[in-house]
Structures are given as C-alpha cells and as structure tokens.
MIKOL-600625 format. One record per residue (C-alpha): residue number from 1; x, y, z; residue in three letters. Coordinates in Angstrom, 3 decimals, padded with zeros to 6 digits. Each point is the difference from the previous one (the first is absolute). Layout:
<pts>
{pt NUM {X Y Z} 'ALA'}
...
</pts>
This chain:
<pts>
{pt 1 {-028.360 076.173 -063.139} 'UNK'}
{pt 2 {-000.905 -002.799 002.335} 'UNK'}
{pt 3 {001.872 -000.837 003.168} 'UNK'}
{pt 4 {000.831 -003.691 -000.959} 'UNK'}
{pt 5 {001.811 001.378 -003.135} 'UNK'}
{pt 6 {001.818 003.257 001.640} 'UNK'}
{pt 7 {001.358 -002.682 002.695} 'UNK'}
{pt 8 {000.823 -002.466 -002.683} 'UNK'}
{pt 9 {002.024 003.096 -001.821} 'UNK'}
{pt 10 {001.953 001.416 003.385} 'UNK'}
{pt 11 {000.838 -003.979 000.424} 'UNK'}
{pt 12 {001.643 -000.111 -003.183} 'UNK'}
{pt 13 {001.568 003.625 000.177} 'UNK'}
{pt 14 {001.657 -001.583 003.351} 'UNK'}
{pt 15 {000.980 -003.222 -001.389} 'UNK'}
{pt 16 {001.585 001.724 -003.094} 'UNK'}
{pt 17 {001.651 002.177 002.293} 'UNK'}
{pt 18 {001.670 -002.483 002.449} 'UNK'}
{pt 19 {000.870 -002.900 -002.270} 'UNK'}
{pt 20 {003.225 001.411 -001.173} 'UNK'}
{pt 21 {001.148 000.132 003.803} 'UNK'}
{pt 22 {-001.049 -003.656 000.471} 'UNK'}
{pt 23 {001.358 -001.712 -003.428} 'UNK'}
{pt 24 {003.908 -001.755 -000.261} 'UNK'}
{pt 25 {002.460 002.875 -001.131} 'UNK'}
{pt 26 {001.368 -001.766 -003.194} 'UNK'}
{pt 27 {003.841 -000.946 000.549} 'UNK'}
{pt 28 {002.172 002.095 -001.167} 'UNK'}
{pt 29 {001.900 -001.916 -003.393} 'UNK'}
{pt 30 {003.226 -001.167 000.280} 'UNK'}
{pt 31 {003.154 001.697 -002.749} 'UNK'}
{pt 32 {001.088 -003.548 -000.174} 'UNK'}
{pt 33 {-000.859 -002.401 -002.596} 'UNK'}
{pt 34 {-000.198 -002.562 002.346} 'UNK'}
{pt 35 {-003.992 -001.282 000.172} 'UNK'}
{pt 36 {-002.020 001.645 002.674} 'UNK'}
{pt 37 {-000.512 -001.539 003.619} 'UNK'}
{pt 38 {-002.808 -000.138 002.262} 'UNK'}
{pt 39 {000.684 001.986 003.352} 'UNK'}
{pt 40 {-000.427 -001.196 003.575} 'UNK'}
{pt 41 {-000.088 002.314 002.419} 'UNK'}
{pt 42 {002.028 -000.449 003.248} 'UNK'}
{pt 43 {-000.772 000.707 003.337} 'UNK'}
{pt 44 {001.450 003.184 000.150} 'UNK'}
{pt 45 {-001.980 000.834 -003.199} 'UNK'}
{pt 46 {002.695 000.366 -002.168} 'UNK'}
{pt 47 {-000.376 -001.524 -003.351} 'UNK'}
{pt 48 {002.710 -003.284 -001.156} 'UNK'}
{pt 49 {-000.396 -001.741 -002.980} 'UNK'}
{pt 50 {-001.850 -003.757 000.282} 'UNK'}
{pt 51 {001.287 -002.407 -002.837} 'UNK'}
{pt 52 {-001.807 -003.369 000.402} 'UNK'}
{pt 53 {003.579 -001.386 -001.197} 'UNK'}
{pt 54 {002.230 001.807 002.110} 'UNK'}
{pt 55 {-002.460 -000.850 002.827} 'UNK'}
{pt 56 {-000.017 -003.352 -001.113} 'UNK'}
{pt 57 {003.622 -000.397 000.407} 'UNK'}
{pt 58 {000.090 001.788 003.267} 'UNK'}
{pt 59 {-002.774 -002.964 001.075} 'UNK'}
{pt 60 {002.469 -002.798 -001.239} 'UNK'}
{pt 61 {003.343 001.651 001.550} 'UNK'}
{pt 62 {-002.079 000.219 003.340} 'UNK'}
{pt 63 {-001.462 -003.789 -000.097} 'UNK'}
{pt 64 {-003.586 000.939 000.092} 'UNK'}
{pt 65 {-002.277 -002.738 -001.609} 'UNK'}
{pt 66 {-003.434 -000.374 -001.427} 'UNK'}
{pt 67 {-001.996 -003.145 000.405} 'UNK'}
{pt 68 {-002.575 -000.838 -002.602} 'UNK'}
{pt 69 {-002.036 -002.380 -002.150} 'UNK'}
{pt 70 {-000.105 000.437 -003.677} 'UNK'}
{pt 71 {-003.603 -000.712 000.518} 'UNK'}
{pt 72 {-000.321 003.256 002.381} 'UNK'}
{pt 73 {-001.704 002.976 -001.542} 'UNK'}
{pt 74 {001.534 002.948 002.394} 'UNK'}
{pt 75 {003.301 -001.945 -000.372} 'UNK'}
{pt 76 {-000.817 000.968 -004.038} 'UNK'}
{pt 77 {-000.737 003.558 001.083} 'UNK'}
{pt 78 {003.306 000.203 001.953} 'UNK'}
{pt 79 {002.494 -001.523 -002.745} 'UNK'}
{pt 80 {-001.811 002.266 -002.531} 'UNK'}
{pt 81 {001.054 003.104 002.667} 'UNK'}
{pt 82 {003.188 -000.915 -000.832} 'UNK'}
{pt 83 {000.317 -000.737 -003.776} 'UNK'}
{pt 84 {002.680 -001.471 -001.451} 'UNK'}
{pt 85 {001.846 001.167 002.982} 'UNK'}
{pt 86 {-001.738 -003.187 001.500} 'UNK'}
{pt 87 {002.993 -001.988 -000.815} 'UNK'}
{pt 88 {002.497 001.298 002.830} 'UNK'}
{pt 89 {-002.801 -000.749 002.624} 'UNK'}
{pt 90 {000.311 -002.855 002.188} 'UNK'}
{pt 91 {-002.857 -002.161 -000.595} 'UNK'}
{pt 92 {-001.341 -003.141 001.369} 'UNK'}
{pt 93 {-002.504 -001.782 -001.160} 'UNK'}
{pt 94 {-001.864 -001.953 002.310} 'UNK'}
{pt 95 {-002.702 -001.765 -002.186} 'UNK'}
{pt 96 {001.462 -003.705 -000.238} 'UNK'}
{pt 97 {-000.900 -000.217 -003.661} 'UNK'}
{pt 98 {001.692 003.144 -000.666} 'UNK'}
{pt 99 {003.409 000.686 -002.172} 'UNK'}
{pt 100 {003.286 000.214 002.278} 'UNK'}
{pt 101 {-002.949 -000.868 003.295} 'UNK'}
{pt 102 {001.616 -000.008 002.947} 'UNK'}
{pt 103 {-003.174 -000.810 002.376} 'UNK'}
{pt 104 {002.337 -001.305 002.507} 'UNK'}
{pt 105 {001.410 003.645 000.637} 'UNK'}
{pt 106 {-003.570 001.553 -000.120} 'UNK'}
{pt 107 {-000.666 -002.585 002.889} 'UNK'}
{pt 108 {002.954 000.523 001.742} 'UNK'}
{pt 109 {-000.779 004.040 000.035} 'UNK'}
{pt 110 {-003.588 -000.957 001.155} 'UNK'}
{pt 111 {-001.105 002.313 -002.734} 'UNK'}
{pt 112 {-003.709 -000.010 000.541} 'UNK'}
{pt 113 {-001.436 001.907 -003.361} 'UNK'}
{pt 114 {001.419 001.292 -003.178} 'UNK'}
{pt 115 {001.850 002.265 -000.937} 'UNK'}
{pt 116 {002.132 000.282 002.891} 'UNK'}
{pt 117 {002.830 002.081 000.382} 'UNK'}
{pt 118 {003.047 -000.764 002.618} 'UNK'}
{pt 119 {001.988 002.980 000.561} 'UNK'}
{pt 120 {002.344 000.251 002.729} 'UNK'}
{pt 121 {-001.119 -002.915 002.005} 'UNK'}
{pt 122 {-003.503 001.575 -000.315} 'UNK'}
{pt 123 {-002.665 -001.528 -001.760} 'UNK'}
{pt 124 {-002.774 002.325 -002.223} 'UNK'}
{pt 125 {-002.927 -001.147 -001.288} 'UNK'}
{pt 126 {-001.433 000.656 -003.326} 'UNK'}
{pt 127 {000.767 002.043 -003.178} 'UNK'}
{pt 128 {001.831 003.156 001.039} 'UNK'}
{pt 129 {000.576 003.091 -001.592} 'UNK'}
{pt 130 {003.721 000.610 -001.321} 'UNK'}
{pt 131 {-000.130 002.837 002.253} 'UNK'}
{pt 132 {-000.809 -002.212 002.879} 'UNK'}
{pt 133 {002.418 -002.458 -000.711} 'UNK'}
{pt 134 {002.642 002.917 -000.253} 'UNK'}
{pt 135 {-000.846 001.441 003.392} 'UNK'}
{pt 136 {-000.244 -003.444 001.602} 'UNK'}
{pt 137 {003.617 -000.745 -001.387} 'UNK'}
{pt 138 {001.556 002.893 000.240} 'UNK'}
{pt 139 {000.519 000.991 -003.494} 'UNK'}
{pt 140 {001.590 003.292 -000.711} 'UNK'}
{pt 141 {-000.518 -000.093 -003.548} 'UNK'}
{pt 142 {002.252 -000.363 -003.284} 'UNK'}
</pts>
C-alpha cells in the first residue's frame, strides 16, 4: 500500500473518530405542543429559550429602535431575522421616500449607516444576530 493512501486512510479513521465530539448535540424535544424554539445560550452557559417575538416585545417594552431604509439590503436581512415578529419592533425609516419616513429622527440620532440599532442610549451598527440583540438588551427570554 502506498504512503499517500495509508495517510489519507489514518486521516479519515481520525476524522470519523472525532466528529461526533465536535458536531451540535441535537436539543432535546420539548412534551409540549407548543412549536419548537431556537436556544441562546447565556453567559453562564445555561440554555433559555430565544423567541424572535417574545424578544421582539422585550425590544419595544425597553425603547430600543432600529433605523433603516427600505432600500437597505442588511436592513432586509435583519427584519427577515425577525419574521412576522417584525411588527413589535421599533422601526424608523430614514429614506425620505420611504413609507411612515421619519428622516428627521434618523438625522437627529446622527445615524451614520443602516441598519442601526439604539439600545439603551447605545448605538449598534449593522444587522445583528437575535442573540446579540438579546445580550445587548438584556433579554432573559420568554
């Protein structure tokens, strides 16, 4: 047997043998028959339940905003995060030909690229994950 292809079979022997150690555990199903929810892990690595509409809701109850043009592609990306859930978010639009624009606010803000997110007096840059926006807003989940 030639080198290249004894290497090429102890390569695969290892691979088979470590990728059960290195793929996602599946998450264990809920006895509820409420629709499954992706998971966000917290800090201390303990695992809550992430619902882009409770999170949602959480964002409106706290006053955090999202400035965007209906124009923007990542501001596409980040509504489409959400879903439907889209609806309890606070959105601005900033384009002046937009529905409901409010360019005024946008200028006010000094919002300098879309999407931006204001969260707690803090302003974020560009499409975040739901797990980002959690962390960043305190979100607790449910």
């Amino acid at each position: 047997m030639k080198r290249s292809t004894l290497i090429g079979f102890v390569s695969l022997g290892v691979a088979l043998a470590i990728a059960p150690l290195t793929l996602p555990r599946p998450v264990a199903a809920r006895s509820t028959s409420a629709p499954a929810q992706p998971a966000l892990e917290s800090r201390a690595n303990q695992v809550i339940a992430l619902s882009s509409t409770g999170l949602a809701q959480h964002l409106r109850r706290t006053g955090a905003k999202m400035y965007g043009t209906y124009w923007c592609g990542h501001c596409a990306e980040q509504k489409a995060l959400f879903g439907a859930a889209f609806r309890f978010i606070n959105y601005i639009e900033c384009a002046e030909d937009g529905r409901n624009a409010r360019p005024d606010l946008c200028r006010r803000a000094n919002i300098q690229g879309y999407p931006t997110w204001e969260i707690g007096g803090r302003k974020y840059p560009g499409t975040q994950s739901l797990a980002e926006l959690a962390r960043l807003s305190g979100y607790r989940g449910r």
